[in-house]
C-alpha positions in Angstrom: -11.2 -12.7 -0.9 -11.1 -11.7 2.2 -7.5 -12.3 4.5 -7.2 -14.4 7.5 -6.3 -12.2 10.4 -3.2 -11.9 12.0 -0.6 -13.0 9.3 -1.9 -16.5 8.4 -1.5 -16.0 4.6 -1.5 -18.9 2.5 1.8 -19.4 0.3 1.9 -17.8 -2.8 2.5 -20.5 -5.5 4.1 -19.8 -8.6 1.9 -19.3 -11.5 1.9 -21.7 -14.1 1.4 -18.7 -16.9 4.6 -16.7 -15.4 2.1 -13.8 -14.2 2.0 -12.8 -10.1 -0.5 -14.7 -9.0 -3.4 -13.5 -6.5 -1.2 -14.3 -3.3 1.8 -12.8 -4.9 -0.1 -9.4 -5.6 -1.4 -9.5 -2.1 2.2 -9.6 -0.8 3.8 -7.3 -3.0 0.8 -4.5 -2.0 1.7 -5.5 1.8 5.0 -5.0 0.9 4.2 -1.7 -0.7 2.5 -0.4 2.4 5.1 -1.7 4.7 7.4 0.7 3.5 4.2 3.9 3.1 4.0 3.2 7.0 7.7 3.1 7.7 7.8 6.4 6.0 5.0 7.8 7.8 6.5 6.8 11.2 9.7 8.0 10.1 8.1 11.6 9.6 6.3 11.8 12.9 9.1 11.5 14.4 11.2 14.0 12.8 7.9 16.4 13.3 8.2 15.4 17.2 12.1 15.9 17.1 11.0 19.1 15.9 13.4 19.4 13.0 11.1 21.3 10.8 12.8 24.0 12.7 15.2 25.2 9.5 13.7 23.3 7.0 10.5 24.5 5.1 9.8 21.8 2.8 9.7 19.1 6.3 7.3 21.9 7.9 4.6 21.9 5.4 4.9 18.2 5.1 4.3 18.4 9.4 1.5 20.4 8.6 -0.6 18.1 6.5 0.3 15.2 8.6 -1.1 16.4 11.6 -3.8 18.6 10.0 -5.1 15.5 8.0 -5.0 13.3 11.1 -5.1 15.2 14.1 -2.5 13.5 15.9 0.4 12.6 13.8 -0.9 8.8 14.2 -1.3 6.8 10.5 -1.1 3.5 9.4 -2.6 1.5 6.4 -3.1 -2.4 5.5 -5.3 -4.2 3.3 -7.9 -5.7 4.4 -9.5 -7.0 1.1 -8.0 -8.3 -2.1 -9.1 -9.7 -5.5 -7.0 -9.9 -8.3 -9.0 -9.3 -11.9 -6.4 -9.5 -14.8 -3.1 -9.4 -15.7 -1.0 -8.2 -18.9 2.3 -9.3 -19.7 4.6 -5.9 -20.5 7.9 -7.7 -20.4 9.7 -10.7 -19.1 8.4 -11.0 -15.8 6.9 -7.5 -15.9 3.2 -6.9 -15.6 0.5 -4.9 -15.2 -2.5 -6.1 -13.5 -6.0 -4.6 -12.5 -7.3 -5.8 -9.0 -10.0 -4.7 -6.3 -8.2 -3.7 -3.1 -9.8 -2.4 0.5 -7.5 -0.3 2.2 -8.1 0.2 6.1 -6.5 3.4 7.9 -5.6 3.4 11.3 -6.4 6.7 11.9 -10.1 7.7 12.2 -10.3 11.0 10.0 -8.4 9.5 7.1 -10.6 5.7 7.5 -13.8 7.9 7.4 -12.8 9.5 3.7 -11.9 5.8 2.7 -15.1 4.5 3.6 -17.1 7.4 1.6 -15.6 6.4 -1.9 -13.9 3.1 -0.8 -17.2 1.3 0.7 -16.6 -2.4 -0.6 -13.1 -1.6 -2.4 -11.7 0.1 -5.1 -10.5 -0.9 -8.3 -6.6 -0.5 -8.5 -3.9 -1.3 -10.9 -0.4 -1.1 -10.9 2.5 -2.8 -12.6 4.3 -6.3 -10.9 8.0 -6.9 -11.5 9.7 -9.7 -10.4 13.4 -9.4 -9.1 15.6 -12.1 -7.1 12.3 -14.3 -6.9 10.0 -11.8 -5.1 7.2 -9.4 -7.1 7.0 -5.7 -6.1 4.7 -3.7 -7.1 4.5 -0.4 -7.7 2.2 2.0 -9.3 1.8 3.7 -12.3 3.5 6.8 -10.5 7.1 5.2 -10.3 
């Protein structure tokens, strides 16, 4: 499915089987990214500030930010979603398979997407739903 630009998402509606349904995936992975961004931004500017200064570990993670992207400059969003199947792990706790095209803002990192990424890639990752809303979060958490 491809997304309407600039936000207009249709409503996620609740799933008559109690699994995330396609919408709801879409936002929880948005969701997910939000935050990769935030954290991303959050790091640039620390690397900016210069407070690697006295600590190592913030240094090295400088170094690959700005080595992998050449200026520091990184974003991500999806531009592509499709959700394939879903299996029920606990009450209201899934994990789900889908196809998901990510698009980088940053030219360097966008061109290795597109080399193993062309159409999508298959993802999956487990959906919890807390206080109404699914999050998702992969199998890494």
């Amino acid at each position: 499915n491809t997304i309407p630009p600039h936000g207009n998402q249709p409503e996620p509606s609740q799933s008559t089987t109690g699994e995330p349904t396609e919408a709801e995936m879409l936002q929880a992975l948005k969701g997910k990214f939000q935050a990769i961004n935030e954290d991303y931004r959050d790091l640039k500017n620390s690397c900016e500030r210069r407070e690697f200064q006295n600590n190592p570990i913030l240094a090295l993670q400088c170094l690959q930010l700005y080595g992998a992207t050449g200026s520091g400059d990184i974003a991500f969003q999806v531009n592509r979603f499709e959700k394939l199947t879903c299996n029920q792990l606990g009450e209201n706790y899934y994990w789900c398979e889908f196809i998901a095209q990510i698009f980088s803002s940053n030219r360097n990192v966008q061109s290795v997407f597109s080399q193993f990424m062309r159409g999508g890639s298959t993802g999956q990752g487990r959906f919890l739903r807390r206080n109404g809303k699914w999050i998702f979060m992969s199998m890494e958490e």
